[in-house]
C-alpha positions as CSV (number, residue, x, y, z in Angstrom):
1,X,0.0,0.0,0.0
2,X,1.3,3.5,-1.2
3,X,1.7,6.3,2.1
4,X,-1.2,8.7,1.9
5,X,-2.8,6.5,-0.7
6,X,-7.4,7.0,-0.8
7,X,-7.2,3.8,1.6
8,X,-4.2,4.9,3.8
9,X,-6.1,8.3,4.7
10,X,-9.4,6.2,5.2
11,X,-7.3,4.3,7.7
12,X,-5.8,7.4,9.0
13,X,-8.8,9.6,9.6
14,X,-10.7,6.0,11.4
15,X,-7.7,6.2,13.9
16,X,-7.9,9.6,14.6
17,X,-11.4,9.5,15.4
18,X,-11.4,6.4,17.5
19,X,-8.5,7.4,19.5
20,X,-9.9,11.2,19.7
21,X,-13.2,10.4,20.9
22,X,-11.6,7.9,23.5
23,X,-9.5,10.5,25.2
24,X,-12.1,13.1,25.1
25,X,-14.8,11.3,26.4
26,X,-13.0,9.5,29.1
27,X,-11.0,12.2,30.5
28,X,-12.4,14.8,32.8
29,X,-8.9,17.4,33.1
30,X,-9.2,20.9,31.9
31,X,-7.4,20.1,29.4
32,X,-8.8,17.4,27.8
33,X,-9.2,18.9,24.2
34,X,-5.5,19.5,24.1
35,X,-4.5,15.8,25.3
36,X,-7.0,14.3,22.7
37,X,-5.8,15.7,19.8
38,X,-1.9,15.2,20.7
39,X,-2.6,11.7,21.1
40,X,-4.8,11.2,17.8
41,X,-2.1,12.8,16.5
42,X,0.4,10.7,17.7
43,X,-2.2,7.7,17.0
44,X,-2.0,8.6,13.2
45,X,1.6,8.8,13.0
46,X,2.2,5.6,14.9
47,X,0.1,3.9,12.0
48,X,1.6,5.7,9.0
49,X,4.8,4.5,10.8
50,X,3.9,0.9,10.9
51,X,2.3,1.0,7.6
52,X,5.4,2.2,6.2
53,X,7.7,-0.9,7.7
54,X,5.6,-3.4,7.2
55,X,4.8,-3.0,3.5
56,X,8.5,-2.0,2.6
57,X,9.4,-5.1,4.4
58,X,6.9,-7.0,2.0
59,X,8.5,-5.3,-1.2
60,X,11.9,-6.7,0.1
61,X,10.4,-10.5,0.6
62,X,11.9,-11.4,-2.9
63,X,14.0,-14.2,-2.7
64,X,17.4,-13.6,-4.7
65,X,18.5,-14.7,-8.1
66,X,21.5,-16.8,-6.6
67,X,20.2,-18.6,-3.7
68,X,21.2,-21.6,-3.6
């Protein structure tokens, strides 16, 4: 799958809303708008991130010409 590909942001903006609405609704701080969206944020990235490694990893999975 390509980074920021139709089903990547799909994936992307399903994160951020699950992991936003978790925070907000269950926390009761002040600052509880703040701490949502920093950790949707971080939510997104850590998926783009894993995205990322696991389908380069898959591109790699070739085996070589010379093996024996």
């Amino acid at each position: 799958m390509k980074l920021f590909s139709l089903r990547h942001i799909i994936i992307c903006v399903i994160t951020f809303a699950v992991v936003f609405a978790m925070n907000y609704l269950g926390n009761s701080q002040e600052d509880k708008l703040e701490r949502a969206l920093m950790n949707a944020v971080a939510g997104v990235v850590g998926i783009t991130a894993g995205i990322f490694i696991l389908y380069k990893a898959k591109e790699n999975d070739k085996p070589h010409d010379d093996f024996d």
